[in-house]
N, C-alpha and C positions, 0 to 999 in steps of 0.2 A: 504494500500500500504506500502511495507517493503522500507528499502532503504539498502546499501551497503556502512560504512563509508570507507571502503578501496577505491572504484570509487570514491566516491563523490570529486569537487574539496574543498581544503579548502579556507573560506572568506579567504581574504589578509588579511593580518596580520597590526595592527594600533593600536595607541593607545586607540581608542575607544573601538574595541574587545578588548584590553588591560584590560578596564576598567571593561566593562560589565563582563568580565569574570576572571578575577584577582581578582580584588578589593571585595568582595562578598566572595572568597573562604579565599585571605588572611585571613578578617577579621575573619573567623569562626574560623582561624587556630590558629589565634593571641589568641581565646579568650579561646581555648583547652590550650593553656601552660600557660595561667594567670590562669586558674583555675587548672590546675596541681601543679604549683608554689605558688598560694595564699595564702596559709597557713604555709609558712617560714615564714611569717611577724606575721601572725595570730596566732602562735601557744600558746605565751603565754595568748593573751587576750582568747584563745579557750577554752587552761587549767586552768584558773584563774575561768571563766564563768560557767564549764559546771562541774569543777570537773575531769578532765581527767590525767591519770597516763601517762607516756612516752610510754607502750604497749599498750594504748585504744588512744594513738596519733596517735600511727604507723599503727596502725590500721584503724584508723578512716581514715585517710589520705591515706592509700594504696587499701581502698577501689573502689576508683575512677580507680585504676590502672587494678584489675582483672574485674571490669564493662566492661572498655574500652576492654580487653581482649578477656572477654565473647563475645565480636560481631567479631572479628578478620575472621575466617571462612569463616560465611556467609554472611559476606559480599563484597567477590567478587561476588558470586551469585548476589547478591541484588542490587549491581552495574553494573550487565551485562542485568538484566531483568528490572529494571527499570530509570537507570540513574543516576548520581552523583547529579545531580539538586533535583531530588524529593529527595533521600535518604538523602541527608547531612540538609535538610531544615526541613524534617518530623522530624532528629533525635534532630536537635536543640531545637525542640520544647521541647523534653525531659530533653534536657541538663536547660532549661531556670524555666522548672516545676521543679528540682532538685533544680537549683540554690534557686528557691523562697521556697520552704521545709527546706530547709538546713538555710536560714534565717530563719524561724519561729518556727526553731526547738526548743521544751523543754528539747527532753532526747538525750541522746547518739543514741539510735538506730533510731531517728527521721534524726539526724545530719548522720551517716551512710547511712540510705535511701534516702537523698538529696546527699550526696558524689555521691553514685554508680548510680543514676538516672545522674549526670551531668557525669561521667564517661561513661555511656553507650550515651549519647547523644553528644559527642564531639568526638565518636569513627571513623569517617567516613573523619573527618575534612582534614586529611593526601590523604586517597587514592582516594577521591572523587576526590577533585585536579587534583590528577595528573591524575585519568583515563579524566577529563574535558579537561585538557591541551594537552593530545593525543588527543582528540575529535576537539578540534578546531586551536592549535596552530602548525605550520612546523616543523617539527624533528627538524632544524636548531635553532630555539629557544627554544626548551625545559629545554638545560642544564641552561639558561638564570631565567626563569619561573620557575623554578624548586626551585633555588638558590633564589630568592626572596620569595618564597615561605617560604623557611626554615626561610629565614630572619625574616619573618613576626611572624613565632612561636618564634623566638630569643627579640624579642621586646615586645611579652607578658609575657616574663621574666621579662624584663627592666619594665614592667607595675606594674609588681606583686612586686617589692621593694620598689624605694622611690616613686612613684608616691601612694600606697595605704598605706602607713605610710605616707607619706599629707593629704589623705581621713580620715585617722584616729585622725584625729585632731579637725573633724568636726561629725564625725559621730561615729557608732562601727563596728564590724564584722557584723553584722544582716542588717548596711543600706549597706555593701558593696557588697553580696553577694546578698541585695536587685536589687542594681544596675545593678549588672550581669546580675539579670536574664532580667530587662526590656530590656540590649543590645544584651543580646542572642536571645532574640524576635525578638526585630529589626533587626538583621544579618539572621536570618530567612525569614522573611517576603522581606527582601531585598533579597534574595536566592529566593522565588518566583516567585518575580515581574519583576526584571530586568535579571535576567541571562537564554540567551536562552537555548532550550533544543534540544539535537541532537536525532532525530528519531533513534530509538533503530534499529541498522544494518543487525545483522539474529535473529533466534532462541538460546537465550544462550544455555550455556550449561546448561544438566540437574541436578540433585542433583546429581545422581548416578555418572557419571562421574565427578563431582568437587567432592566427598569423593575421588572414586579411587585416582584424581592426587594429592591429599593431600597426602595421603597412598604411591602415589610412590615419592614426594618430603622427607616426614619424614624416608624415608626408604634406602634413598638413601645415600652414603659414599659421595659423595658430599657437600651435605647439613651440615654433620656433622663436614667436615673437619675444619671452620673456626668458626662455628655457637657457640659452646662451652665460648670460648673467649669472641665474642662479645656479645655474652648473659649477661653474669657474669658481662665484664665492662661497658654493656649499662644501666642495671639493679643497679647496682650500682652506675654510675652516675645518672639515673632517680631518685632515692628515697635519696641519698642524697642533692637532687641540688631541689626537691621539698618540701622537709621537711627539712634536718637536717642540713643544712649548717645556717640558721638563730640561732637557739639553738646553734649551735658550738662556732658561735662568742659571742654570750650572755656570757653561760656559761665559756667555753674551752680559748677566746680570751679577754673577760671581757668588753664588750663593749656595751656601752648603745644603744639604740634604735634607734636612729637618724644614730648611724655611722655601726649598722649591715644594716640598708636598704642601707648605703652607698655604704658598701661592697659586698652588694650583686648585687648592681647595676655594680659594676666591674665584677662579675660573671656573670653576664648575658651578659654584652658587649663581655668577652670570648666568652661565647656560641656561639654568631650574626658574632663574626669574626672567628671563630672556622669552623663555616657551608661554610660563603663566602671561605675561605682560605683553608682548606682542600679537598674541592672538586678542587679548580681550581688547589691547588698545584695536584692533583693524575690525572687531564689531564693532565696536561703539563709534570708531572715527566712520561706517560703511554711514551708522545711520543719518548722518548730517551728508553724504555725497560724496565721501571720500574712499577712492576705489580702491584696493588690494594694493595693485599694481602701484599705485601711491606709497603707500607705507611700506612696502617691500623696497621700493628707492631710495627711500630716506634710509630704511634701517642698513640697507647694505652699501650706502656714500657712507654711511657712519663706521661701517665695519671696514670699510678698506680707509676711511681715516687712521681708524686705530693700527693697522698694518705699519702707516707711513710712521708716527711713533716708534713701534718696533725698530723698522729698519733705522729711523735718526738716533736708537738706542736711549731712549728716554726710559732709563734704569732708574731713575730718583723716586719713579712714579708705579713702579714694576706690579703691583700689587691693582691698583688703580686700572693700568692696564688692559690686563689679564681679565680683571672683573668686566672690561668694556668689550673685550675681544669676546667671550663667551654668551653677554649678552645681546651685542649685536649679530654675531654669528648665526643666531638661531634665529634672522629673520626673513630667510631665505627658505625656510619651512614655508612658509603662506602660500611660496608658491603653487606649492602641490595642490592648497585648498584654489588657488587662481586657475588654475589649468583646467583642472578638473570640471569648474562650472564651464569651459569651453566648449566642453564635449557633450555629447548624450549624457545621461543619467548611467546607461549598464556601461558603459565606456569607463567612467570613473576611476574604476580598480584598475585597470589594464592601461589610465594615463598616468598615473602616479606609480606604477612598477616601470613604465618607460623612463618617467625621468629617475629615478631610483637607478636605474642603470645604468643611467649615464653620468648619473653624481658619483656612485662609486667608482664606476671604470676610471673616471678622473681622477677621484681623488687615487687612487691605485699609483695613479702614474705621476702624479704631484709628490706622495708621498714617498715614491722611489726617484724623483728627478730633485725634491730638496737633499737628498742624501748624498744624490752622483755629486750635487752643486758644493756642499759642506766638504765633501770626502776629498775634492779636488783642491781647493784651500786650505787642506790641511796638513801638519806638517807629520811626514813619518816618524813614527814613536812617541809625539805627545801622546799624552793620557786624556787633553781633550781637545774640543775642534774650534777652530777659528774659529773668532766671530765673522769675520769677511765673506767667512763661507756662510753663512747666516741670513747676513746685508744682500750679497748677491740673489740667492736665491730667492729671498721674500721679494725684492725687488721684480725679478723677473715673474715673479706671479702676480704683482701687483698692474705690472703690463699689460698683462693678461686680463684679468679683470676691469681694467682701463677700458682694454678694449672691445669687452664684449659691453660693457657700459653704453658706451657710445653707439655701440650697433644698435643695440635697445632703443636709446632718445631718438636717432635718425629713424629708425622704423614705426617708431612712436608716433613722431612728428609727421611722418608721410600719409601715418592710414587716420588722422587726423584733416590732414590738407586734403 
């Protein structure tokens, strides 16, 4: 017997559905940006350990990012034929076998196949969510659910700083990443046991037709008009705010180990107030006439401000910063909710896994081209890396972003005239 979740009435809404169906996905989501962000703290006991140069960092770390990439696709498929419940629970499983690889690992390429296995196993953590939250929660509290949601990935920021430089005092990278993997299990198994599952509503759609609407989303003038921009700055905020912002204050701000997880713990609180505050500010500013695409301008002239800081090494301020970079960063989110209304309604999923794809793929290759940039400015046998190498590279992304900027306003301006 099929069912119809369009007819169906939903449970009333309580905090026990709250529970069963919240608390289970936060957790997966929380533990997707602890293990994205892990390795700003880790990075020097990783390089000290394994032997690794600043390009086989960026590397090894941006490997998690084209994992996560690689499933972007089909996984609305996957989510339409089988459910947010089974998928995100089966994928943990992988994420939890990575985590425990990437502990035991001896060589680089051991460390890499445990990266892109936790990579591909935390890829689901996002859309499962929210297709759950349309499954069971009232349109009226989505934007609510949603926004806690984000919160929960902002907190395993907050996890990935001073709380695993505490853990570091007791154990190494090997018992940390140990630990992952037995609470990636457990948020698994909790995925299971306790979170209902909604009777899948018609026949998804088939392959054939999710390629075509892929093919008419990437093809469309639409898609491109904003997507540019927030690629560049989303990608660029992901691989430096999970790798390079740790090494920045090391090297670049000169600061011991105790007050880089300090500071990055300001950068994470950015992040957590970045999500809650820019989405409520872009309803509230929608309803006086101001459109997405507005406040996604401002937030992201403001985040590639804070770049220029960086590179002019305005260390007096480093804390200050960091809090600015994390909360502006997270304003390149909107886009997804901009895009989205472009489209169809069932389009929806399938335009926000496209740009999703394309932010990581970048940031993949940001993350490993700040490394080549650093590795090359630096000197053989320090212990640690130029700041030149730093300057350069932020620079060179800042370019970038310049000038997908400018693509934007001229396009703006045309379908305007």
């Amino acid at each position: 017997m099929t069912f119809n979740s369009s007819t169906q009435t939903k449970p009333r809404f309580s905090v026990l559905l709250l529970s069963r169906i919240f608390i289970p996905f936060a957790l997966g989501y929380f533990l997707s940006y602890l293990y994205r962000v892990v390795n700003n703290v880790l990075a020097g006991d990783l390089a000290a350990d394994m032997g690794l140069d600043a390009g086989q960092l960026g590397l090894l770390t941006g490997v998690y990012l084209i994992a996560f990439a690689s499933s972007q696709l089909p996984l609305g498929i996957l989510l339409d034929r089988y459910g947010p419940v089974k998928v995100e629970a089966v994928l943990l499983l992988f994420a939890a076998a990575g985590a425990w690889v990437f502990a035991q690992a001896e060589t680089v390429h051991g460390l890499m196949l445990g990266r892109a296995l936790i990579g591909f196993g935390v890829s689901a953590c996002l859309m499962a969510a929210f297709k759950a939250f349309v499954q069971w929660f009232p349109a009226d509290k989505l934007p609510l659910v949603n926004g806690l949601q984000f919160t929960a990935g902002g907190l395993g920021i907050l996890a990935a700083a001073a709380p695993v430089e505490f853990a570091l005092q007791f154990t190494d990278w090997r018992g940390v990443f140990q630990l992952l993997a037995l609470a990636t299990l457990g948020v698994a198994i909790l995925m299971m046991t306790v979170v209902p599952e909604k009777p899948i509503a018609k026949q998804p759609a088939s392959l054939q037709s999710h390629v075509h609407s892929i093919l008419a989303i990437f093809t469309s003038p639409r898609f491109w008009l904003l997507s540019p921009w927030a690629i560049t700055t989303q990608a660029v905020f992901m691989a430096i705010m999970s790798l390079w912002s740790g090494p920045w204050l090391r090297d670049v701000a000169g600061l011991e180990r105790d007050a880089v997880a300090a500071v990055l713990t300001w950068q994470a609180l950015g992040v957590i107030s970045g999500y809650l505050v820019t989405g409520l500010a872009a309803e509230r500013l929608g309803r006086v006439g101001v459109s997405i695409p507005k406040v996604v301008a401002v937030g992201l002239s403001a985040f590639m401000l804070v770049q220029v800081a960086l590179i002019l090494e305005w260390t007096a301020v480093t804390g200050v910063l960091w809090f600015c970079f994390g909360f502006f960063g997270t304003s390149g989110v909107l886009a997804y909710a901009h895009l989205s209304q472009q489209f169809p309604a069932e389009l929806a999923g399938r335009v926000n896994t496209a740009l999703n794809l394309l932010v990581f793929i970048m940031a993949f290759l940001v993350q490993w081209g700040i490394g080549a940039l650093i590795e090359y400015w630096s000197i053989a046998g320090a212990t640690q890396y130029n700041p030149a190498g730093y300057q350069a590279a932020f620079s060179v992304l800042l370019v970038l972003q310049t000038a997908a900027m400018i693509g934007y306003f001229v396009q703006a301006r045309r379908q305007v005239a």
